[in-house]
Structure formats: structure tokens, C-alpha cells
C-alpha positions as a Python dict, from the first residue, in 0.01 Angstrom:
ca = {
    (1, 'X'): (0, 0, 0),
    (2, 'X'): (-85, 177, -322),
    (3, 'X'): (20, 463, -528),
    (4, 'X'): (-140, 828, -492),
    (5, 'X'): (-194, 748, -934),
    (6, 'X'): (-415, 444, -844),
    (7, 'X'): (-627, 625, -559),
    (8, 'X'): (-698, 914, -753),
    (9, 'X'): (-796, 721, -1044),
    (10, 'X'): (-1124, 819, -1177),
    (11, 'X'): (-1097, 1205, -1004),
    (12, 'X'): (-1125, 1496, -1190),
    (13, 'X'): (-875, 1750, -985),
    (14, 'X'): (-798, 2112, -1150),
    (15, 'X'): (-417, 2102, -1105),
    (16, 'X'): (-161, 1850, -986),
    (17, 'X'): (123, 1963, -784),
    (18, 'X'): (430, 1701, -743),
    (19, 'X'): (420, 1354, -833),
    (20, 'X'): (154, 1043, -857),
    (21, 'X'): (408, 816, -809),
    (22, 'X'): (474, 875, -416),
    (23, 'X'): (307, 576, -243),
    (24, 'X'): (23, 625, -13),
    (25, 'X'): (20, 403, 324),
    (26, 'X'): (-363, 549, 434),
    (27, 'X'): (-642, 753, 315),
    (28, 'X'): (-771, 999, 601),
    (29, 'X'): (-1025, 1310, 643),
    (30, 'X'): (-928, 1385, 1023),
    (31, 'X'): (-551, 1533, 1066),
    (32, 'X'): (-526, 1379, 1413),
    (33, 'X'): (-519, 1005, 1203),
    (34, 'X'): (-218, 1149, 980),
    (35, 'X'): (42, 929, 961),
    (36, 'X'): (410, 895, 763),
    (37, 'X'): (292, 851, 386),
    (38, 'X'): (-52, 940, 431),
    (39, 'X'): (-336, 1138, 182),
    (40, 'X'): (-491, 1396, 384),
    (41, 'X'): (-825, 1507, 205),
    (42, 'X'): (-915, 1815, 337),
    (43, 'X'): (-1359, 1832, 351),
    (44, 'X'): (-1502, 2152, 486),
    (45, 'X'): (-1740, 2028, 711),
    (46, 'X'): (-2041, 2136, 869),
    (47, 'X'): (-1902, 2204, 1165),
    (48, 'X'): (-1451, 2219, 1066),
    (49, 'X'): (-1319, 2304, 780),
    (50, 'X'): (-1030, 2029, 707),
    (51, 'X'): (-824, 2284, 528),
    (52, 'X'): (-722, 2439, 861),
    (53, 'X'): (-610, 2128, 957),
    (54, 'X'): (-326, 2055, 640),
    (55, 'X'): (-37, 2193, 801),
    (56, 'X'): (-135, 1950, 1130),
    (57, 'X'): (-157, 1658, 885),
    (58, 'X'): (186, 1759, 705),
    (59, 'X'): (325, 1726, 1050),
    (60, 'X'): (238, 1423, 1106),
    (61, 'X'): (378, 1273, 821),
    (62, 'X'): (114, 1300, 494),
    (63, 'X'): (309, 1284, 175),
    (64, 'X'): (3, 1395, -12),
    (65, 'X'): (-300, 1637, 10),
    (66, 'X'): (-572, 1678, -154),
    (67, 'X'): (-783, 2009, -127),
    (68, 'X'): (-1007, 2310, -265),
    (69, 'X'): (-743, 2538, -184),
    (70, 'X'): (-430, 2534, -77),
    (71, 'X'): (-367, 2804, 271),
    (72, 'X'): (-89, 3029, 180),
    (73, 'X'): (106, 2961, 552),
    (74, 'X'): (115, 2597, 477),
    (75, 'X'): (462, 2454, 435),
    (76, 'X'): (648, 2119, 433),
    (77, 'X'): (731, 1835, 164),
    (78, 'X'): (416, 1727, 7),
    (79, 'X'): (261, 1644, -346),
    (80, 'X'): (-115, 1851, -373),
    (81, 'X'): (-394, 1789, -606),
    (82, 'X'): (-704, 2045, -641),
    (83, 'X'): (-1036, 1986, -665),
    (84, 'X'): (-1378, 2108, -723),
    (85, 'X'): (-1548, 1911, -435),
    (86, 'X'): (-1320, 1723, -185),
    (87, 'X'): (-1638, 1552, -26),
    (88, 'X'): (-1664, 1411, -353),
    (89, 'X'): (-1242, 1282, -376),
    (90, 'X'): (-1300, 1154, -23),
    (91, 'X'): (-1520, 921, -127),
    (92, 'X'): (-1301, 828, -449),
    (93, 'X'): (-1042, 792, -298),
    (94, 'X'): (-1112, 539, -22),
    (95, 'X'): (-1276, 320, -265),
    (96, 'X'): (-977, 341, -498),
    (97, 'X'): (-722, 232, -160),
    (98, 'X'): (-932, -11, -32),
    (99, 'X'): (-947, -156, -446),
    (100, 'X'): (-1372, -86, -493),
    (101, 'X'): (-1497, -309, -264),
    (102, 'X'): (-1839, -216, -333),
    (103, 'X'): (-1808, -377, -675),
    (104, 'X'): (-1684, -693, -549),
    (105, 'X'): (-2039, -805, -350),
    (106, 'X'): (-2415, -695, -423),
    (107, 'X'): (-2455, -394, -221),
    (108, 'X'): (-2815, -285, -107),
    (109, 'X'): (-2928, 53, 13),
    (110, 'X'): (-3247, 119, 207),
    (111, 'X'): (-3345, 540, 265),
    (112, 'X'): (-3671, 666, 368),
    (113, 'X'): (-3740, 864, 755),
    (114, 'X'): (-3856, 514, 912),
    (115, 'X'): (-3809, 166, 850),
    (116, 'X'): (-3497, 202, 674),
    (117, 'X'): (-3304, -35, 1015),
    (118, 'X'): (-3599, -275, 997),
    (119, 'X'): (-3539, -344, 627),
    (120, 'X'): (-3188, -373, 621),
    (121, 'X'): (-3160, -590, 914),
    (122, 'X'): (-3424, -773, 789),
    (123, 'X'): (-3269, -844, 450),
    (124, 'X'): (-2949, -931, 618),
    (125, 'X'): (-3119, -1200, 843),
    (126, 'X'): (-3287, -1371, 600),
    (127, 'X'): (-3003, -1375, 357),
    (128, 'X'): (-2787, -1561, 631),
    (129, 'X'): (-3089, -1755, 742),
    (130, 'X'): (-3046, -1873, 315),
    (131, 'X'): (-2705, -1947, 376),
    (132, 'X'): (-2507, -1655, 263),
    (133, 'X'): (-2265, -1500, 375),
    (134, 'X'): (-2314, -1106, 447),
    (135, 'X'): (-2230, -764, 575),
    (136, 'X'): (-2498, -493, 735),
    (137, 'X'): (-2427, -176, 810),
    (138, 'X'): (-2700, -12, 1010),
    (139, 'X'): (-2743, 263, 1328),
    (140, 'X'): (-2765, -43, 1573),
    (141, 'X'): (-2472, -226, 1491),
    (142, 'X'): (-2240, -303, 1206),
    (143, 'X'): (-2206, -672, 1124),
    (144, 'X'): (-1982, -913, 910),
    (145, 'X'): (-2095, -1279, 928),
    (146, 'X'): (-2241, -1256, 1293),
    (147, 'X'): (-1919, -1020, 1414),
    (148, 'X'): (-2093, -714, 1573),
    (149, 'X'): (-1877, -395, 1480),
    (150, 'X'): (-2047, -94, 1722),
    (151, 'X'): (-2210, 201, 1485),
    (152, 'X'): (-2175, 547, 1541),
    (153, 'X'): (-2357, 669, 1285),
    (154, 'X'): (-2644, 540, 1037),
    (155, 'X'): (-2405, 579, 755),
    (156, 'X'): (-2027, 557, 799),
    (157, 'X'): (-1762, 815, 643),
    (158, 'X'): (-1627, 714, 344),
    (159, 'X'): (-1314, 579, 457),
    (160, 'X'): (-1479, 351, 749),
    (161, 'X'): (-1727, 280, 534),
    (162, 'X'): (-1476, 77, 252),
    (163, 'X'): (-1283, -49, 491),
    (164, 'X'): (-1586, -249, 596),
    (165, 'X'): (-1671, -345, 264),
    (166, 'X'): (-1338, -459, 239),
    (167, 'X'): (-1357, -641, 532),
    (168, 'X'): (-1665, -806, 383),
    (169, 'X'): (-1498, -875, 71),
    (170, 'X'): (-1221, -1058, 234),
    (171, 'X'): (-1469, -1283, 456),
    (172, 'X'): (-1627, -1415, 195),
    (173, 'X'): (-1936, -1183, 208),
    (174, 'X'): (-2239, -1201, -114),
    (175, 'X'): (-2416, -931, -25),
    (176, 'X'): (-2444, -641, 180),
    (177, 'X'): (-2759, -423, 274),
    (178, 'X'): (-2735, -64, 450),
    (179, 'X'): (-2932, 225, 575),
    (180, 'X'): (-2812, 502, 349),
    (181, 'X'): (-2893, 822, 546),
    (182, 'X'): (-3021, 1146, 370),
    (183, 'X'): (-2685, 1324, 571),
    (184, 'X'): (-2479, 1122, 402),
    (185, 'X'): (-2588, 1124, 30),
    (186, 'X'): (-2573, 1483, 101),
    (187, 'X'): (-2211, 1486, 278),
    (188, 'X'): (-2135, 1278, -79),
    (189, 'X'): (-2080, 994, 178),
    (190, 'X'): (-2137, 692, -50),
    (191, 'X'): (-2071, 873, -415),
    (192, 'X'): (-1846, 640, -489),
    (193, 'X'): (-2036, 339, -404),
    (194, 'X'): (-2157, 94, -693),
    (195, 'X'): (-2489, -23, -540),
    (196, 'X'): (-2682, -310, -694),
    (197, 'X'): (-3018, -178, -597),
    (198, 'X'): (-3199, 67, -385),
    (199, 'X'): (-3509, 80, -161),
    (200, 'X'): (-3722, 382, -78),
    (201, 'X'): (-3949, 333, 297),
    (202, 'X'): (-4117, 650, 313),
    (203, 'X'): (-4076, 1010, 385),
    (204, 'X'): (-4247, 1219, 628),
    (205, 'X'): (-4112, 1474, 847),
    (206, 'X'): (-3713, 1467, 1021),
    (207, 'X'): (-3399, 1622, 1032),
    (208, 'X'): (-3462, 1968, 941),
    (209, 'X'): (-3250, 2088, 1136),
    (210, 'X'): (-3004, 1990, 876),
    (211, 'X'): (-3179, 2022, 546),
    (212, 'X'): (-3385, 2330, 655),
    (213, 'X'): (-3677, 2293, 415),
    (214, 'X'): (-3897, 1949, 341),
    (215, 'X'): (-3804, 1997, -50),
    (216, 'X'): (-3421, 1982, 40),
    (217, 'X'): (-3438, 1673, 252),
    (218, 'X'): (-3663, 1504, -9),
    (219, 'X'): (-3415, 1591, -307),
    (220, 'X'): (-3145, 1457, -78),
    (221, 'X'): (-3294, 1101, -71),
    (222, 'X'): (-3402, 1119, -449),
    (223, 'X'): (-3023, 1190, -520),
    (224, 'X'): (-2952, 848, -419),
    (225, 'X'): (-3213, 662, -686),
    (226, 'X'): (-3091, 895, -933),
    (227, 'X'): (-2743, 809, -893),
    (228, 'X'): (-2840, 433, -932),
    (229, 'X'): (-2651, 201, -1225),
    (230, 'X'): (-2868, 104, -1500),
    (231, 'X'): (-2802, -254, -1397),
    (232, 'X'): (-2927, -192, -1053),
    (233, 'X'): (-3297, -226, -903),
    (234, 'X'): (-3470, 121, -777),
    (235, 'X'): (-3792, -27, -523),
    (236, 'X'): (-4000, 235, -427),
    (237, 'X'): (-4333, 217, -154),
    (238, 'X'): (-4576, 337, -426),
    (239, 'X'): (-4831, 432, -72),
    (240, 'X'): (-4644, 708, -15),
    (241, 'X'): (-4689, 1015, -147),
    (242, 'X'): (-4316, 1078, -254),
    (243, 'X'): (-4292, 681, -369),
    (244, 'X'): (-4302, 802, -759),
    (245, 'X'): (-4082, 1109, -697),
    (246, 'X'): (-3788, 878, -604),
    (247, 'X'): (-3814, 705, -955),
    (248, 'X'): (-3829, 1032, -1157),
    (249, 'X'): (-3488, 1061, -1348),
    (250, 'X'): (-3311, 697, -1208),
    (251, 'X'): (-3191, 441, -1452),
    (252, 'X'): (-3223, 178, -1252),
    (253, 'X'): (-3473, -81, -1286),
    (254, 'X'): (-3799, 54, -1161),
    (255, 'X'): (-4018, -141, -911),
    (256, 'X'): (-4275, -110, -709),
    (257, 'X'): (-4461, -230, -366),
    (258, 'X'): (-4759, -115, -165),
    (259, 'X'): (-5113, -245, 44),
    (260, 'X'): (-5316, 8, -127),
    (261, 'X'): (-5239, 103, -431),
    (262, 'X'): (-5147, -129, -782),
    (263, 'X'): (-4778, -239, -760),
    (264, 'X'): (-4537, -490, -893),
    (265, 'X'): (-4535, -638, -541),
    (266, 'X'): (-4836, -660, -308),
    (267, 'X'): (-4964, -713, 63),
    (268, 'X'): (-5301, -739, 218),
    (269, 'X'): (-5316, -773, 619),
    (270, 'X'): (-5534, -1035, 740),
    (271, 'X'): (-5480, -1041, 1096),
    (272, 'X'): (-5281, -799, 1318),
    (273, 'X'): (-5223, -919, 1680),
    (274, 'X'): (-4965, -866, 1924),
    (275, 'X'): (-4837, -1202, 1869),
    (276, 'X'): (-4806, -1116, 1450),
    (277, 'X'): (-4919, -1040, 1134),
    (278, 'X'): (-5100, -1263, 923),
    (279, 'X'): (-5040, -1127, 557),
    (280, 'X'): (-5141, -1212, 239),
    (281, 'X'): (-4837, -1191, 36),
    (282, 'X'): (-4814, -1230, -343),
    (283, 'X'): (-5119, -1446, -344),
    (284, 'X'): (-4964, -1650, -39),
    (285, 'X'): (-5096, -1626, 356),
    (286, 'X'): (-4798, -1607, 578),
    (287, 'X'): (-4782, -1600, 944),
    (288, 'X'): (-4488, -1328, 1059),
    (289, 'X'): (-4344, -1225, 1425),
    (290, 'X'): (-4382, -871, 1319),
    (291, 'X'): (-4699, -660, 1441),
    (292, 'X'): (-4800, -336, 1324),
    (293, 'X'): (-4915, -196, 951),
    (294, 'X'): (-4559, -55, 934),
    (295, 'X'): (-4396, -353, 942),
    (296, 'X'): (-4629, -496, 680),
    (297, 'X'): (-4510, -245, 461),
    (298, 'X'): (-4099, -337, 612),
    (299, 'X'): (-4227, -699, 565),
    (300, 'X'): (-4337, -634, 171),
    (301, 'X'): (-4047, -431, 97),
    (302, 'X'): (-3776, -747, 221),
    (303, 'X'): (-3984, -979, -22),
    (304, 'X'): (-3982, -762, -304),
    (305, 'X'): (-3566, -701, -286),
    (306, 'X'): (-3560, -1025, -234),
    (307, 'X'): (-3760, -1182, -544),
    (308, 'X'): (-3540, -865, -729),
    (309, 'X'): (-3196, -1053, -601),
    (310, 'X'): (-3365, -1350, -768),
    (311, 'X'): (-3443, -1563, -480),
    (312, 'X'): (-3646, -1822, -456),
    (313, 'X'): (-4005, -1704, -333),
    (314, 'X'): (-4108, -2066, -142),
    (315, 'X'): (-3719, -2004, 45),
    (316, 'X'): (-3805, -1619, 88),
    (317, 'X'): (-4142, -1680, 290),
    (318, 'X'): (-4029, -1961, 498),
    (319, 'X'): (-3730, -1794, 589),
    (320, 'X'): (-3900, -1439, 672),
    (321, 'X'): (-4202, -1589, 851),
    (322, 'X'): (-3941, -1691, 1132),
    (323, 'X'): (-3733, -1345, 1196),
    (324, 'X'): (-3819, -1043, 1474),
    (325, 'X'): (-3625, -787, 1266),
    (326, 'X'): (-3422, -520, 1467),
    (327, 'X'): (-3368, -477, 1811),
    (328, 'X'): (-3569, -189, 1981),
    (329, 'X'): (-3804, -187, 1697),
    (330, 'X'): (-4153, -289, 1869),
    (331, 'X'): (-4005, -542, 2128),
    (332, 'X'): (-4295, -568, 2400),
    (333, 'X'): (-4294, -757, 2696),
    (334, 'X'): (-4548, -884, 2960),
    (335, 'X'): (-4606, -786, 3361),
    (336, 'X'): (-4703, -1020, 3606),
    (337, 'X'): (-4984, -826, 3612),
    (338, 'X'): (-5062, -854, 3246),
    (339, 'X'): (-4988, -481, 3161),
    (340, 'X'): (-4781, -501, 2848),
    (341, 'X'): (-4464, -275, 2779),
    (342, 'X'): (-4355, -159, 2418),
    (343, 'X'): (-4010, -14, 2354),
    (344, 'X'): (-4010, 174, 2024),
    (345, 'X'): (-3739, 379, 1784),
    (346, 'X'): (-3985, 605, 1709),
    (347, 'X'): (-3869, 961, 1699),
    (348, 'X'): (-4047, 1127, 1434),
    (349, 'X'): (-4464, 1210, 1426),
    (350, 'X'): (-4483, 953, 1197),
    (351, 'X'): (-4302, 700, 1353),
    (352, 'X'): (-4525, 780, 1672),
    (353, 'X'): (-4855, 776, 1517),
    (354, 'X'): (-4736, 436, 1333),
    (355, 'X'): (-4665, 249, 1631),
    (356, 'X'): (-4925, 417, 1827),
    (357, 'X'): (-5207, 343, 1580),
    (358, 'X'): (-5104, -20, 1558),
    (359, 'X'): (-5133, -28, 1975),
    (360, 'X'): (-5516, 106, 1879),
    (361, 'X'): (-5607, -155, 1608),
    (362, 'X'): (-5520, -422, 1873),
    (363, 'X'): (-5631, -355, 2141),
    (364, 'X'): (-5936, -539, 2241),
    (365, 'X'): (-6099, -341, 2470),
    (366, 'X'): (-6057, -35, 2772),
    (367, 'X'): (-5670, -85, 2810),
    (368, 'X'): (-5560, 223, 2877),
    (369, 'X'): (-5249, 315, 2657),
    (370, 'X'): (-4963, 515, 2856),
    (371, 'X'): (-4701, 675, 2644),
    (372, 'X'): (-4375, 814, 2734),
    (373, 'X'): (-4194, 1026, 2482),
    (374, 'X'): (-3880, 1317, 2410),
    (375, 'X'): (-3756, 1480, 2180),
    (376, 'X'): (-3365, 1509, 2126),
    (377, 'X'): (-3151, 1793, 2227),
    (378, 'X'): (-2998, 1937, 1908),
    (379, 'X'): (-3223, 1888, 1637),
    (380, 'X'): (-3482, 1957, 1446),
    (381, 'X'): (-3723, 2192, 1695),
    (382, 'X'): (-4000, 2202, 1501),
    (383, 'X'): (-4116, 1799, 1510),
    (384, 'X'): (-4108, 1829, 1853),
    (385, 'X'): (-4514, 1971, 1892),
    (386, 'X'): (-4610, 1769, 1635),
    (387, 'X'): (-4464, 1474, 1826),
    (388, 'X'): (-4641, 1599, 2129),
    (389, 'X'): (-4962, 1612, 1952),
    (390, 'X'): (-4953, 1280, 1823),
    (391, 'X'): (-4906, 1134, 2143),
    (392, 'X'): (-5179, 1310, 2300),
    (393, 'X'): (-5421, 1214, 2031),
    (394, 'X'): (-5314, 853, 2018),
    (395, 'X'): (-5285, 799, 2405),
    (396, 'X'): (-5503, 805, 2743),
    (397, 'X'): (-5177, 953, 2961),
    (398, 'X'): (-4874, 1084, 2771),
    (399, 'X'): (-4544, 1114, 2968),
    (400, 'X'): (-4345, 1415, 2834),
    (401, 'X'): (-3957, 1366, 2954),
    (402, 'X'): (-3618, 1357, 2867),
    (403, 'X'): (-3493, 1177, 2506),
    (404, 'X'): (-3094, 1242, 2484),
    (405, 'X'): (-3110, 1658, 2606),
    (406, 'X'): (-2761, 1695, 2472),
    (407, 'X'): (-2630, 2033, 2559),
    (408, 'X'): (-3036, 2143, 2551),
    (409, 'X'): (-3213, 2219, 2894),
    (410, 'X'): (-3454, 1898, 2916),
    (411, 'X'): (-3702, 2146, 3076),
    (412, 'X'): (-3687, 2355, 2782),
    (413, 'X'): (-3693, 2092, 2512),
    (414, 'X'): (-4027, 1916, 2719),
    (415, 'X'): (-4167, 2303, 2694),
    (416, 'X'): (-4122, 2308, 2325),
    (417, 'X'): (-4323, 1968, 2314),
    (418, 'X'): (-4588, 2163, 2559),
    (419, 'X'): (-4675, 2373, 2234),
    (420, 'X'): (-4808, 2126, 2048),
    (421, 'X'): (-5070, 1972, 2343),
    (422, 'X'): (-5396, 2107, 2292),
    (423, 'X'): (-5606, 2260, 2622),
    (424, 'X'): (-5809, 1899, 2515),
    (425, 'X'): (-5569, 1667, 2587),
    (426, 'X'): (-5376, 1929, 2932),
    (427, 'X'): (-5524, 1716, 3225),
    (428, 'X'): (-5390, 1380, 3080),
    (429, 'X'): (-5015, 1470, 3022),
    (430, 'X'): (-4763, 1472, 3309),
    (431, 'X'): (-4384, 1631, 3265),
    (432, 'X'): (-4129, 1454, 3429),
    (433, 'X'): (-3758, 1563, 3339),
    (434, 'X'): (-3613, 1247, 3451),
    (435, 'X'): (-3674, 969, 3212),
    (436, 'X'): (-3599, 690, 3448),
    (437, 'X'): (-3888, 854, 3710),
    (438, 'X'): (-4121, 882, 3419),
    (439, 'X'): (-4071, 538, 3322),
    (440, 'X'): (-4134, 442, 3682),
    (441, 'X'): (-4463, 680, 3698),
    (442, 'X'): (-4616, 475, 3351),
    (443, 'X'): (-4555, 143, 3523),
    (444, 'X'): (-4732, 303, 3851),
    (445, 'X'): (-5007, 418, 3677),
    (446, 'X'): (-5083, 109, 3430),
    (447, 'X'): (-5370, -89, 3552),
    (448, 'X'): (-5372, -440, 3479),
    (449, 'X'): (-5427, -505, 3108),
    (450, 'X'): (-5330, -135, 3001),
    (451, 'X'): (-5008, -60, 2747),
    (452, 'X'): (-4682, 101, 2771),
    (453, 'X'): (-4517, 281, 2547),
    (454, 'X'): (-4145, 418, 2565),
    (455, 'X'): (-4116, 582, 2238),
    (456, 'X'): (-3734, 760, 2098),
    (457, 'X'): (-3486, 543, 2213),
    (458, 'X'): (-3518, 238, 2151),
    (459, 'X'): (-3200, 9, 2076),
    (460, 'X'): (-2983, 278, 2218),
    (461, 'X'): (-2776, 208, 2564),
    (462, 'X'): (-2714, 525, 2677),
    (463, 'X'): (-2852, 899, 2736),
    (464, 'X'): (-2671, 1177, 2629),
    (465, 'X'): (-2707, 1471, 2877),
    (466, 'X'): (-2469, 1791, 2897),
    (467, 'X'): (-2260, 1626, 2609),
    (468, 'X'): (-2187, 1320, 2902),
    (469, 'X'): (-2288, 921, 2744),
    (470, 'X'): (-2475, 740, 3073),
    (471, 'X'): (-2570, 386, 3064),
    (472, 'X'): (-2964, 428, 2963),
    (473, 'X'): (-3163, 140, 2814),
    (474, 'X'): (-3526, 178, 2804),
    (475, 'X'): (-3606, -170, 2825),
    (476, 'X'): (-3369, -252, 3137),
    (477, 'X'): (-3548, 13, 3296),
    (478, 'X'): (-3920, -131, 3214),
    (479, 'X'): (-3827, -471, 3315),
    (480, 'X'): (-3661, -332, 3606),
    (481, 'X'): (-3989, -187, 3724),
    (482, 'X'): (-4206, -504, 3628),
    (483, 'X'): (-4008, -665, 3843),
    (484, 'X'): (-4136, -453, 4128),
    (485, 'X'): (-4490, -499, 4033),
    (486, 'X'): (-4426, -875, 4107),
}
């Protein structure tokens, strides 16, 4: 338990109404998790406006509220403070009750469109493979030590997210490495974070659906590296285009990695196979499990934060050379009749073309590549062509189904992809609305030796259709089907 004068510690509010001695037994955002001596902060939202919701949280027993404005109908016993930006006290004051766990351990952040799960759980394997203890927080699962902790989002709210850093604290954690998302540097989600270094993947197009405009969503991800502590490490993939943008106006200490261009930390590929990735590594050749271009870039990035977190390089190779990174990204499997299935994250033209081009480089022959792909309900419309096209451009027979529809017609969504195939490519792409028929139809039509790909969903377990979860996992339902082929 603390008092209300040690949470907001470090907040600049516009007026204080009541005391800052009251003690505060919880810090929440959502009036329905008010309880007897609570701090309600009230965040307008994208979606709700937590200001309508004070009067619900007084009733429920908060002692204290903090808000923009105060609704004139609101009435009860309470203590208020005002402020600017409650997104912004949110995040204050959840790191102030939970006593700034983020300061306690050497928190890393990973942004960029794709990659950014490969790299953290990447960084958090090898770091236990070292023997340390750690934390990840990622969109497949939350971890502490080994203990899974189920993720609903890429980036927790600021409240979840401390309390897990807390957690970590407690059990001993050294580090921890998350995905920061560009929704939540924008939703102020980890403002009050002290972050001992931060690595930028790439950026191509996503989510704007959200951000509207390319600009917006890049500025959102450069917030993060300019928010960085002069003690901390900014990494940036100098290969992409926006790699130098992210390192504009940070203090942090400025770092580099790439294949192509001159950077502090380098990678050449050798060999790219199915089986791996032979790499040439700061002067060193290194087998890895990983296969694709992308990865050697996920691969190189690990190393460099690593070397930056002053490990020891001989430790940092053997160590990587032995991990698979995260679930869902790239895991392939064989038929009995040697046709070889990929399940893959990807859900941005990028990410497509990526894994798609890496199928192409190693391939040896006429396997014929069969790729099934949607686009998710809900979001950003306009990568949903440009998806399309990829596929079509990258493929011999493209699949066009159902992703997670949401509250979308999967008819209309599969339409929207339509726009993008070109009169070229008509006579090789099938729609099927179904994803699970689709996914039958690609194993029915692979001839031995050809590849599958089930691009969008990757780790996920479920599909999301008319706002209803279902058990869905792509690669249950592609070993299912091998299984017939035998």
C-alpha cells in the first residue's frame, strides 16, 4: 500500500483537490476494477472516454481520481488531481505504486513492423540459455523465468505492464526484453519506463488504420529512440531506409547493424537452406536454425544488443547458433510425401514478400509454391491489395481466405484483396472463405516436393469471426491434413 503523495511523485497536475496523504490500495484505468481506496485515472480512449466512467469508479470505492476534467454531475467523497494528459499520469502512476520496477532490471525494447517477436524472444532465450534470469513480454506469450503469462496485446497497459516488471523484479529477474508497439508509445503506454536500450527492425507498411498516414506511424516509433536515457543504447538496422531517422534527436548511445551497408555490427549470408543459415558474423562463420534473409537481419540484431549488454561474443555465438526463435515464425514441417508446409506471422506486404522470397532463394528446382493468405477484419484496408499482389507475384497458386474477419464479411475483406491481383496472375488464385477448406485445398493441390505456405496467423490459437474466439491453429490444421496424405 502506498500514499496517493508517493504515486504521483514526479507528475505535473494543474490543481490538487483534497489531500496526498489518503492511502491508495490500487492504481486502475477501467472503473469496473475500482475498488475501496483505489486511484481511478480517467484516459479518454480511442474508443471510451474514462471520464464517463468516474462516478462508476467513486461507487465502487476510489478514494482518489485523477482526470482532465472533472464532470459537473459527479459526486461522492474523493480527493482529485488535474492534469494535462492522463495517458501520460497513467503511466506515472503505476510505476510510482508498483516502486519503478523498470529501474530495478535492464529493460530492452525492440519496435519496427516485423521482427520485433523474433528479436525479443530471441534475446530472452539466449540470455537464459547464459544463465540469467529474465522477463519477456511479447504478442505470443508473456514470460518470467520459464512461467508463461498469456498476452493480449503486443504491449501491455501501463498498469499490467509494471506489475509484471514487478513480478520480475521480485523473481530475481536481470533483464527484460519487449516488443514495444507503435500503439502504445502513442497511447503513452511505456512513458514512464526507464529502458536501458532500444532496437529498431524495420518499417514498411501496417496499421494505418490507426495512424492514418505513413509519416504518423513512423514518428510514432521514432518517439520511442528519442525518449531514450543518455545511458541507454539506441540500435538501429542501418538497411532500412528509416534506420537513420530513428537516431535523429535520441541521446542514447547510437549503434548500428546491417548486410549491406557499413555498420558497427555486420552479417554476410553464406548459405541459406531450409535446414539454416550459415552467416558470417563479425568476422566469425556460424551455423544457425534460422532460415530466411530476415532472420539474418533478427539474427544480427540479437548479437549486436548483445555485445551492447557487454556479453561475451565466444558465449553469444555458441549460445545463438542453438535457438529456433519464436513460435509461428517460419516453423515448416515435412509430408510423407515430401511436400513441405510453412506456417508464417506474416501479415504485412513486407512480411509476405520476406518469407516468400526466402521460399524462392531455396528452392532447388520446379516445386511449386502454394500460398494461403487473409487479411484481418478491422484494420488497415489498404495493405490488403498490396498483400494480394505480393502473393501472386511470389507464388504459383495463391489461396485468398479468411485471416480473423472480425465483425468484417470474409467475402468482402477476400474482395478487397481481389483488387490488388493483376488479370496476370487471375487463373492461378482460388477464393475460399473458409480457412480450414483452403488449407485442405493447398495440401490437395501440392505435388510431391512443392511448398506450403499459411501466411497471417501464425502462433495464434484461435479465429476471430463475428466478434466469437474459435479454436484455430494453422499448424494443427496442416499436420492434420498431412496426416491424410499418409
Amino acid at each position: 500500500m502506498r500514499y496517493l503523495s508517493d504515486i504521483i511523485e514526479g507528475l505535473a497536475f494543474t490543481e490538487l483537490q483534497g489531500s496526498a496523504d489518503v492511502e491508495i490500495t490500487a492504481v486502475v484505468f477501467d472503473s469496473r476494477k475500482a475498488i475501496p481506496g483505489s486511484l481511478f485515472v480517467a484516459v479518454k480512449g480511442t474508443q471510451v472516454d474514462g471520464h464517463d466512467y468516474i462516478q462508476q469508479a467513486i461507487q465502487q470505492g476510489a478514494s482518489a481520481i485523477i482526470c482532465e476534467e472533472l464532470p459537473g454531475h459527479v459526486t461522492g467523497e474523493f480527493d482529485v488531481l488535474m492534469v494535462a494528459d492522463s495517458a501520460i499520469a497513467l503511466g506515472i502512476a503505476a510505476a510510482n505504486f508498483y516502486g519503478n520496477p523498470s529501474a530495478k532490471l535492464k529493460l530492452v525494447g525492440v519496435t519496427g513492423t516485423n521482427g520485433k517477436t523474433t528479436v525479443a524472444t530471441l534475446l530472452y532465450q539466449l540470455f537464459r540459455d547464459m544463465g540469467y534470469k529474465c522477463g519477456l513480454l511479447s504478442t505470443v506469450d508473456n514470460q518470467i523465468n520459464g512461467r508463461i503469462i498469456p498476452s493480449t496485446h503486443t504491449t501491455p497497459d501501463p498498469v499490467a505492464l509494471n506489475e509484471l516488471l514487478n513480478d520480475m523484479v521480485n523473481q530475481g529477474c536481470d533483464y527484460c526484453f519487449m516488443e514495444v508497439s507503435s500503439h502504445a508509445i502513442s497511447q503513452q503506454r511505456v512513458k514512464s519506463l526507464q529502458f536501458s536500450g532500444g532496437i529498431f527492425t524495420n518499417l514498411t507498411h501496417d496499421h494505418l488504420d490507426y495512424h492514418k498516414t505513413f509519416d504518423v506511424y513512423r514518428d510514432a516509433k521514432k518517439a520511442f529512440f528519442d525518449a531514450l536515457p543518455v545511458s541507454a543504447f539506441a540500435l538501429t538496422n542501418i538497411d532500412d531506409r528509416n534506420g537513420n531517422v530513428m537516431l535523429q534527436n535520441t541521446r542514447a548511445h547510437k549503434k548500428s547493424y546491417g548486410l549491406k551497408s557499413m555498420a558497427d555490427y555486420r552479417a554476410r549470408i553464406l548459405e541459406n537452406q531450409f535446414s539454416g543459415l550459415l552467416l558470417n558474423i563479425d568476422n566469425e562463420e556460424v551455423w544457425f536454425r534460422m532460415v530466411g534473409s530476415f532472420n539474418a537481419y533478427n539474427l544480427l540484431a540479437v548479437y549486436a544488443a548483445a555485445m551492447l549488454l557487454d556479453q561475451d561474443k565466444a558465449k553469444v555465438l555458441t549460445s545463438l547458433s542453438k535457438l529456433t526463435g519464436a513460435e509461428g515464425r517460419f516453423a515448416y514441417i515435412h509430408a510423407p510425401n515430401k511436400v513441405i508446409g510453412i506456417v508464417d506471422y506474416a501479415h504485412t506486404p513486407d512480411a509476405v514478400q520476406n518469407v516468400l522470397s526466402t521460399i524462392h532463394n531455396i528452392r532447388k528446382g520446379n516445386e511449386k509454391v502454394i500460398t494461403v493468405i487473409g487479411c484481418g477484419g478491422d484494420r488497415d484496408k489498404t495493405k490488403r491489395p498490396a498483400m494480394a499482389k505480393v502473393a501472386c507475384e511470389w507464388s504459383d497458386k495463391v489461396i485468398l481466405t479468411s485471416d480473423n474477419p472480425r465483425s468484417e464479411d470474409p467475402a468482402k475483406i477476400i474482395e478487397d484483396m481481389k483488387d490488388g491481383v493483376d488479370a496476370a496472375f487471375k487463373r492461378n488464385v482460388l477464393s475460399i472463405t473458409d480457412r480450414r477448406e483452403a488449407i485442405k485445398t493447398a495440401c490437395h493441390l501440392a505435388q510431391p516436393g512443392d511448398i506450403i505456405l499459411l501466411a497471417g496467423k501464425g502462433h495464434e490459437k484461435y479465429q476471430e469471426i463475428n466478434g466469437v474466439k474459435s479454436h484455430f491453429d494453422d499448424m494443427e490444421e496442416l499436420l492434420e491434413q498431412f496426416k491424410q496424405i499418409s
